[in-house]
N, C-alpha and C positions, 0 to 999 in steps of 0.2 A: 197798476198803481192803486186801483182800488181793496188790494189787498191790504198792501204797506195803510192805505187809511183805514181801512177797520181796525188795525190790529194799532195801532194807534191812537185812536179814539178809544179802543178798548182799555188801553193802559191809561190812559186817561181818565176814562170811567172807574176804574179799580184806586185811581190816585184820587179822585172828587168822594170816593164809596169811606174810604181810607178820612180823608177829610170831616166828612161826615161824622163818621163813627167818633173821629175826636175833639169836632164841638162839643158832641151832648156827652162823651166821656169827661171832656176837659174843663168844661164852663158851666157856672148855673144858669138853668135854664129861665130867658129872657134877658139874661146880664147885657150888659154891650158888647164886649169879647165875644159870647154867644150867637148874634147877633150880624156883628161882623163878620164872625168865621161863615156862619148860615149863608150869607150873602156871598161870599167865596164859594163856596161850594156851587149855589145856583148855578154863578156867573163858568163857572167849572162844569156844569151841566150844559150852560147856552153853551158855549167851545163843542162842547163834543155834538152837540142837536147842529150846530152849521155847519158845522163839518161831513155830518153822516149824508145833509139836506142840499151840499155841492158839489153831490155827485153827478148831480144832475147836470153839471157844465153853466148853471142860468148866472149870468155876470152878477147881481145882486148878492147873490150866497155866496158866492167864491169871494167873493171881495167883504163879505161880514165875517166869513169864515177864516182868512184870511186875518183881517184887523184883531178879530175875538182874537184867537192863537197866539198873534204877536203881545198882543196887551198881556195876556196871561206868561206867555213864557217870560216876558221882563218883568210882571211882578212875583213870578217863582223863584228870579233869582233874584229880585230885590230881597223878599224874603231870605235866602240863600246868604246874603252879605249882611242882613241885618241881624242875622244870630250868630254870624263869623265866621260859617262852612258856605261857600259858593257851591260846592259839592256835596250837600246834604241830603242826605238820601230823597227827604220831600222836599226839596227845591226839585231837583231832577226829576224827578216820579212827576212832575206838573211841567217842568222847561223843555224836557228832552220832546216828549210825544208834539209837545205845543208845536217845534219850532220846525219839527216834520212836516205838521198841518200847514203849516205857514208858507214851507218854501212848495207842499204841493201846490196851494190854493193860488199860489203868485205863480206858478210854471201854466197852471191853467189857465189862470188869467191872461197871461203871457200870449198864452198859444192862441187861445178865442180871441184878443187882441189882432195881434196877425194876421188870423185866416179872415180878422172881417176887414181887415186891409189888402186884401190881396196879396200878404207878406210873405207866408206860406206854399204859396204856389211856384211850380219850377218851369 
């Protein structure tokens, strides 16, 4: 499973890199457009840092990792229905990876739930 998350986080990364490059292509610099795009991108940054950082199994990060992912893949496709393609290439490129991160960091959550209840055991 740790694969399936790097290589997710990675696309992730290249979709935040992608973002990037089209704030300071797209907006003058400092504008508010500018500015809010910048702030996407961070927040596109923090997703993939909890993500990479709940590997480690620690309930905290799974569960920030977890939330970040979800927030971000519904405003990829809010984005997505707000320019009239649900299916646009950067809605996806930011929802698809998210919502992988999502449903690992809830399986894991899941399972460490369980095993500290006894749940797991046969």
């Amino acid at each position: 499973m740790n694969v399936i998350r790097y290589v997710m986080c990675a696309l992730l990364t290249l979709g935040a890199l992608g973002h990037l490059y089209g704030t300071f292509d797209g907006y003058p610099l400092g504008s508010e457009l500018f500015v809010w795009s910048l702030s996407a991108t961070a927040f596109t940054f923090a997703v993939v840092t909890f993500n990479l950082l709940a590997r480690s199994g620690e309930r905290v990060l799974l569960a920030a990792g977890m939330a970040s992912a979800a927030a971000w893949a519904a405003l990829a496709l809010g984005f997505g229905s707000a320019v009239g393609n649900i299916f646009d290439p950067r809605a996806i490129m930011h929802a698809a990876p998210s919502i992988v991160l999502a449903i690992l960091d809830a399986k894991l959550l899941l399972d460490a739930s369980a095993k500290s209840k006894g749940l797991g055991e046969t």
